[in-house]
C-alpha positions in Angstrom: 111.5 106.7 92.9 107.9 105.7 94.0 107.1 105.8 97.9 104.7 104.0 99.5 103.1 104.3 103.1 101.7 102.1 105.4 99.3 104.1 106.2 97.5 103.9 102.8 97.2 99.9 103.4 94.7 97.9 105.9 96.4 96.3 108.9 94.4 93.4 107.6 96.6 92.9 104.3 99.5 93.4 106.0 99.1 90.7 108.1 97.9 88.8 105.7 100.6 88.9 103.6 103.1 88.6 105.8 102.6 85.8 107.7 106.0 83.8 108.8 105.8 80.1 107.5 102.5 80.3 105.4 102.3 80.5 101.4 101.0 84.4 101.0 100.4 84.1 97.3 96.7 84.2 97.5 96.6 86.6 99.9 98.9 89.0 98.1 97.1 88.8 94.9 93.8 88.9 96.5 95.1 92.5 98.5 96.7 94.0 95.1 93.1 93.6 93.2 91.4 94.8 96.1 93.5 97.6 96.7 94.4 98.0 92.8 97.9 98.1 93.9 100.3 99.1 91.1 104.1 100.1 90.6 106.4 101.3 88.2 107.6 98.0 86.5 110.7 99.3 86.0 111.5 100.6 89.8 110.1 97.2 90.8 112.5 95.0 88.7 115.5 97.6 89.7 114.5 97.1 93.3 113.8 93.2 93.0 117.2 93.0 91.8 118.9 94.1 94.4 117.5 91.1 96.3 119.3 89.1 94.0 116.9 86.2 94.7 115.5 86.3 90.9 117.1 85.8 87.4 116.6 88.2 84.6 114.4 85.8 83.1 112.3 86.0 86.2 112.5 89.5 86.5 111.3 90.0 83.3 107.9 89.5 84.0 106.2 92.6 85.6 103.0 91.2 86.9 105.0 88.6 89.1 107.5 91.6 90.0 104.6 93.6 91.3 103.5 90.8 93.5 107.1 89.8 94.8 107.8 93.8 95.6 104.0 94.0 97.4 104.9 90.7 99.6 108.4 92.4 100.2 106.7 95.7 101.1 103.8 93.8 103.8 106.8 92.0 105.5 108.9 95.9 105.4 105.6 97.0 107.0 104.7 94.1 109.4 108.2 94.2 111.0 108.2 98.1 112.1 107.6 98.4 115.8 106.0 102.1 115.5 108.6 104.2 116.2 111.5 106.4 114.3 114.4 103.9 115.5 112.3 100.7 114.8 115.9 98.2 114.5 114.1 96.4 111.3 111.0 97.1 109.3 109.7 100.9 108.4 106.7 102.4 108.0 107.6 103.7 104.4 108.9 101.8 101.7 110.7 102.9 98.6 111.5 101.5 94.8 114.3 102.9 95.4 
């Protein structure tokens, strides 16, 4: 299980990719070059899967699944409300 903090990532791509309404394809690839964002393809696909939103075909390829699991993450991030009993969104987020 990989953890990840929101700490380690700029307010700035966080909003960006997470923006309700708006295509945030460019931004989220822009954001995992810039921040050379990576994650275990196999914890992404096992997590993406419990989304149930993609095929296996779909979740077969791991560049996409790293992009799908770093939007997921922004909007994870961009939903906490700063404290401990925050009723959606955390400030960590887990493959797992």
């Amino acid at each position: 299980m990989t953890v990840f903090y929101i700490d380690d990532y700029p307010d700035e791509a966080i909003a960006d990719c997470s923006a309700g309404g708006q295509d945030a394809t460019e931004s989220v690839e822009f954001w995992i070059d810039k921040l050379d964002f990576t994650v275990p393809a196999d914890e992404a696909r096992t997590c993406l899967k419990g989304y149930g939103a993609w095929d296996a075909d779909e979740l077969a390829d791991d560049e996409e699944n790293a992009k799908r699991f770093f939007w997921i993450m922004m909007g994870s991030f961009s939903e906490w409300d700063g404290t401990d009993d925050s009723p959606c969104g955390s400030d960590i987020f887990c493959t797992d």
